[in-house]
N, C-alpha and C positions, 0 to 999 in steps of 0.2 A: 518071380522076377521083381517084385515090388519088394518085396521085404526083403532081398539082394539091393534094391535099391537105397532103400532107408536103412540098412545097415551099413553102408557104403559115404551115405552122407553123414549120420551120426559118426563115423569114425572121420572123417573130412572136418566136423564142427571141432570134433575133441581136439583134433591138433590144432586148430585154428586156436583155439581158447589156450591151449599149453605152450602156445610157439610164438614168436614174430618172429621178423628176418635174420635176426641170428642165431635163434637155433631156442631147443625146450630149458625152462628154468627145473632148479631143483632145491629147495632147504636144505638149507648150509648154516654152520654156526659161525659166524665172524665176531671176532675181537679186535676190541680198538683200546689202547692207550688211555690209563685216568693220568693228570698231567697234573703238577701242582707249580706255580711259578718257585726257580730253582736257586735265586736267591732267598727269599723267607722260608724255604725250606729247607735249605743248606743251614740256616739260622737255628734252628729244633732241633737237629742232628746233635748236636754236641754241647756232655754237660759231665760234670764229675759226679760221681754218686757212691751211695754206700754200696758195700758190697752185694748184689743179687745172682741168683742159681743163673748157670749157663746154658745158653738154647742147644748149640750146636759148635762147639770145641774146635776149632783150628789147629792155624800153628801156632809155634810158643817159641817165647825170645828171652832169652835170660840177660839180664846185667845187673851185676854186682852183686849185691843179696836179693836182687826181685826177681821172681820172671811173671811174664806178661803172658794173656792167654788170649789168644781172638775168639771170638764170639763171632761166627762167620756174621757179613754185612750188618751186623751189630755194633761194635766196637771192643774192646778189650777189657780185660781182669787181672788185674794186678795183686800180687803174693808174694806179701812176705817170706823170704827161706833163710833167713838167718838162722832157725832152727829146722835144716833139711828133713828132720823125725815127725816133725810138725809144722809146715809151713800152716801159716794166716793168710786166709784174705782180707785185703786191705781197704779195696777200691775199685769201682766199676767205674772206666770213661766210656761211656754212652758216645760212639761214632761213627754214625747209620754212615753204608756205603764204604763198609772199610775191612779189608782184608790180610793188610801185612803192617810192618815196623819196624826202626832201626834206633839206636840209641846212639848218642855218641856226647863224651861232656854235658850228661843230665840235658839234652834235647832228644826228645822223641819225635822222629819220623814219624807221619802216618799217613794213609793215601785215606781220599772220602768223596766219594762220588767224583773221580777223576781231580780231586784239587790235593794239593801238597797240604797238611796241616801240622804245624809246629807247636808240642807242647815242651814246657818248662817242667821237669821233673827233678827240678835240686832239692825241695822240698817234697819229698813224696808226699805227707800228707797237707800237700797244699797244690796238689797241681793242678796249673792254669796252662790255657792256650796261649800262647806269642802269636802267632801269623798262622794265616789262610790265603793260597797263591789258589789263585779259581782256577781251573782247566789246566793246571800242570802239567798233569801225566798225562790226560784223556780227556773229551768233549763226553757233552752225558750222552751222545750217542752212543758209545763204547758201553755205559753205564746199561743201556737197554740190553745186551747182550747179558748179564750178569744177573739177571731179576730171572722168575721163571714162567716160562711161557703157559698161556692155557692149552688147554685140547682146543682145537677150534681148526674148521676150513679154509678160511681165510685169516690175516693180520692188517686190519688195514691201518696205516702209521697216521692218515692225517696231513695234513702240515703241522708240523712237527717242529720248533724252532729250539735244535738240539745246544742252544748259545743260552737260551732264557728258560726251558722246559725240560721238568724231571719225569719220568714215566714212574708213578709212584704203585701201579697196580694193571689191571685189565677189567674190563668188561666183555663178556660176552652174548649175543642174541642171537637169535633163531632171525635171517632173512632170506628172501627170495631170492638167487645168481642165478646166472647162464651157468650151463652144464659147461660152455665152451671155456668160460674163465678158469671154472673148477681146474680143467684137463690143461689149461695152457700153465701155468701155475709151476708144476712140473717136470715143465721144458727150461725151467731157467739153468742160463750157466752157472749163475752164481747165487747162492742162496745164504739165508742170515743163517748161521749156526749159534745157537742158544745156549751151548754149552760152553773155564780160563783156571853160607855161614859168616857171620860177620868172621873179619879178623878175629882172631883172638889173642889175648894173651895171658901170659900164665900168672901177672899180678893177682893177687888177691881184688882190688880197684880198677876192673878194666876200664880206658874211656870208652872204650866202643864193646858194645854188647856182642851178641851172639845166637843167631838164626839157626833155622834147624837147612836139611836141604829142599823144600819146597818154598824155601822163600823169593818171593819176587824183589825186593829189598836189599841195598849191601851198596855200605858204605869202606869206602876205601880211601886211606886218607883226605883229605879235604874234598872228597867229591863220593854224591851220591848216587847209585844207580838202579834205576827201578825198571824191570821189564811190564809193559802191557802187554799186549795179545801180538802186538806184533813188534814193537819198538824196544831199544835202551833209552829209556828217558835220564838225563844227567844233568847234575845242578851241584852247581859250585858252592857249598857248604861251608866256606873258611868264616866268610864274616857272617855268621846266623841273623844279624840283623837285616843282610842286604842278599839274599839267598838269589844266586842267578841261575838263569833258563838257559842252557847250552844247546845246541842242536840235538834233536834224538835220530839216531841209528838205527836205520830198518834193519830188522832179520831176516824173519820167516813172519808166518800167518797163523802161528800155533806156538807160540813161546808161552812158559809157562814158570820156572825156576830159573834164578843165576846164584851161581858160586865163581870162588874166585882161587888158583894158585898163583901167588909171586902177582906179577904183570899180566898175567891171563883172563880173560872172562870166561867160564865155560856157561854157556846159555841151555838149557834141559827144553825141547819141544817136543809136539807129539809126533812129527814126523820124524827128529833126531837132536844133535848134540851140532850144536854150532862153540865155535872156540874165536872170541877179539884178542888182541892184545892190546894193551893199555899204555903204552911207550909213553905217546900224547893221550893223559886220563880225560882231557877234551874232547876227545874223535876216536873211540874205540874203532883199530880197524883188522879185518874181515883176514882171521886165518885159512881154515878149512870147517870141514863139519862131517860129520857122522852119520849118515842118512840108517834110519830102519823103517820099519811098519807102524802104522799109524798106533800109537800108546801114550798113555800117559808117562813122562819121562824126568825124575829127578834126577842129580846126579853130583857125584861128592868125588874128590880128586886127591890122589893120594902121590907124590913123587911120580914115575913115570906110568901110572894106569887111574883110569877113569871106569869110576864104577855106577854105572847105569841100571834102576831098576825100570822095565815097561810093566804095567799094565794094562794086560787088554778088559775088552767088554763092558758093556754097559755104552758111557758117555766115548769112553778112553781108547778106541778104535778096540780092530780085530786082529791084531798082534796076540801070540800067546804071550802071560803072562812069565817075566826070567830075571834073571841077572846078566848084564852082560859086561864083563872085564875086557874092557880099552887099550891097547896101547898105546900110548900118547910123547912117547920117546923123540917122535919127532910128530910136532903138532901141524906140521902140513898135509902129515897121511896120518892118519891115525886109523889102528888097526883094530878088528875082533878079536880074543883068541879068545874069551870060553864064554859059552852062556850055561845058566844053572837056572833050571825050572822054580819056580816061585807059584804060588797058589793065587795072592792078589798083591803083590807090594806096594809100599807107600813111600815113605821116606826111610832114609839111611844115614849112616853118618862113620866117621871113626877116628879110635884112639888107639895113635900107634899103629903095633901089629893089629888090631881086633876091629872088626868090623862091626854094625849093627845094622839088622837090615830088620824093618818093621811091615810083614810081611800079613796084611789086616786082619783076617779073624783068627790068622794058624798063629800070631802071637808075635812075640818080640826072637830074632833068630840071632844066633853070635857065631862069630868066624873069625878061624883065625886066617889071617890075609899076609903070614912072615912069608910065605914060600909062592906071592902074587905073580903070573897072576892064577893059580893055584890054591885055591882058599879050601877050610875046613871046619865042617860045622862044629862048633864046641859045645854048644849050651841052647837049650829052646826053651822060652817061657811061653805056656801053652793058656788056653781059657783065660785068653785076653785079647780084646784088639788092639793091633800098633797102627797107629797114627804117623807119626814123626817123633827123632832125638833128634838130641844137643849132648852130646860128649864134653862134658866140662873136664876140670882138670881132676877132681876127687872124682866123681859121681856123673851117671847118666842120667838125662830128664828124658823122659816119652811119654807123651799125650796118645790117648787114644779112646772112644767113645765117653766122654765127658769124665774121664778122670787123669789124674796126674799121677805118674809111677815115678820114683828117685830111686836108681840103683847106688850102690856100691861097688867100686873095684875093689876088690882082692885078690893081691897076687894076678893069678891067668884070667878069674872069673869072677863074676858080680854077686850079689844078690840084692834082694828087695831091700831098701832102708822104708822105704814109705808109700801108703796110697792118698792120696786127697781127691774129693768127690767133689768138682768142679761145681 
């Protein structure tokens, strides 16, 4: 009875020592936010430099003889292609927090930790910055969603003052929590998610460059338009020196690409295809939209059909990976009529009849798209990965795992003019 009893109270003592009134703790890894003031750090972000190798390859925008290559949250690589057999690089702009760009009358667009930044590129090898518009697109709280998170049980933000502070990294330690915090945690409705074509013309001198379909970026006449995660941000671009802030235009909560036919915006999200029209390019407003399954979604637009690539897995939801051909005939309903399995697609683009659909590690895929929306595959460039094109008017550019491919058209079908190793 005794040793019933003193093992009755040693287990009484234990919880005593592991509990108080809200319930037992347990070791948990919590991360907090290294914070560096977002002024003098927006300061270091941005500088010209000589050419250096590329971390991690983006999109790519072409104008005139150059195109430009991101360097995800990096800044951009600038290339000479006056000679497409052999293009140069020319120039690294170092611009931490920057993802896309637009050209237009030798000013480059660029976004940089949610501010608009304007460089002067009439002199390529003299380019300077003109203007920085702080929180244009996005507050740096946006900007935390864009960094990558640690492993960790908890995130604790702090105060956090997302006006004056950049979250420039994380810390992580080993401390004591309620088991109860762990479990409620959970239960939230709403949780942070950590995972976010120019005009052309057939000048030889375009003023306005040329995007591929993953760009968030796209200038259309005197006004620019940039999607964030969830907005059209637009700013009136006519006087460059006095660039104004227009209202932005809510979407969705997953926007990710815009392209544009005529008057239209067609917006690419993960849950579908939103379509504005531009009538007033001040107030883009709200046609219909395309709903599917949650994917990563670009999307390039051809006369009356919209060609959608998803894919699924990984960050990009649980959609099977396809192609799905639009009808767009009337843009208040817009209709399915074919999907075409894909392996992982990325971006897409096209010239003419011929489609190109860059479809990641199964390579660069070609279609003919005269008998849409009916397409057929013509040509597969295999043991490579596709990235994203840009359909110029000779020749195709595609990026994909830190190299640059130039095709050639001939006739029905391409071939390789050139590789360059970013």
């Amino acid at each position: 009875m005794r040793n019933l009893v003193f093992v009755l109270c040693t287990f009484a003592l234990a919880v005593l020592l592991s509990c108080d009134d809200n319930g037992p703790y347990e070791n948990y890894q919590v991360a907090r936010p290294i914070l560096q003031d977002a002024i003098s750090f927006k300061a270091e972000a941005v500088d010209v430099m000589e050419p250096i190798p590329i971390e991690s390859s983006g999109k790519i925008y072409a104008y005139r003889d150059y195109i430009f290559v991101n360097d995800v949250n990096k800044g951009f690589h600038v290339i000479d292609n006056q000679n497409p057999s052999s293009p140069e690089s020319i120039a690294f702009i170092k611009l931490e927090g920057n993802f896309d760009i637009s050209i237009k009358d030798d000013k480059l667009y660029a976004d940089s930790y949610g501010d608009l930044v304007i460089f002067d590129i009439s002199d390529i090898n003299n380019i300077s910055i003109q203007s920085r518009i702080v929180n244009a697109i996005y507050n740096n709280d946006v900007w935390l969603s864009t960094i990558e998170f640690p492993k960790a049980d908890f995130y604790d933000y702090g105060d956090i003052d997302y006006d004056k502070d950049i979250v420039t990294g994380w810390e992580v330690r080993t401390e004591r929590r309620l088991v109860s915090e762990y479990e409620e945690q959970f239960n939230c409705d709403v949780c942070l998610n950590s995972d976010a074509s120019e005009n052309y013309s057939e000048s030889p001198q375009p003023s306005v460059g040329q995007g591929g379909s993953l760009a968030r970026f796209k200038i259309i006449g005197d006004y620019l338009y940039v999607v964030d995660y969830s907005d059209i941000n637009i700013f009136d671009i006519e006087d460059v020196e006095n660039v104004k802030i227009l209202d932005d235009v809510q979407v969705a909560w997953d926007i990710e690409t815009i392209y544009s036919q005529g008057n239209i915006l067609f917006i690419g999200g993960s849950q579908g295809m939103y379509i504005y029209g531009i009538e007033n390019p001040e107030k883009p407003e709200f046609i219909s939209e395309f709903r599917h399954g949650t994917a990563c979604d670009p999307v390039v637009v051809d006369g009356n059909y919209a060609y959608v690539t998803l894919k699924g897995g990984g960050f990009c939801g649980n959609t099977e990976s396809g192609l799905y051909v639009i009808d767009i005939a009337n843009l208040e309903s817009p209709e399915l009529k074919v999907i075409y399995p894909m392996d992982g697609p990325n971006g897409l683009g096209i010239k003419e009849d011929t489609l190109f659909i860059c479809d990641g590690a199964s390579g660069l895929k070609v279609y003919d798209k005269s008998n849409a929306p009916n397409i057929t595959l013509i040509n597969t460039f295999e043991d490579i990965v596709a990235y994203d094109v840009i359909p110029l008017s000779s020749s195709l550019l595609m990026i994909g795992d830190g190299l640059l491919y130039q095709y050639e058209y001939i006739n029905n079908d391409i071939r390789l003019l050139s590789t360059f190793k970013l």
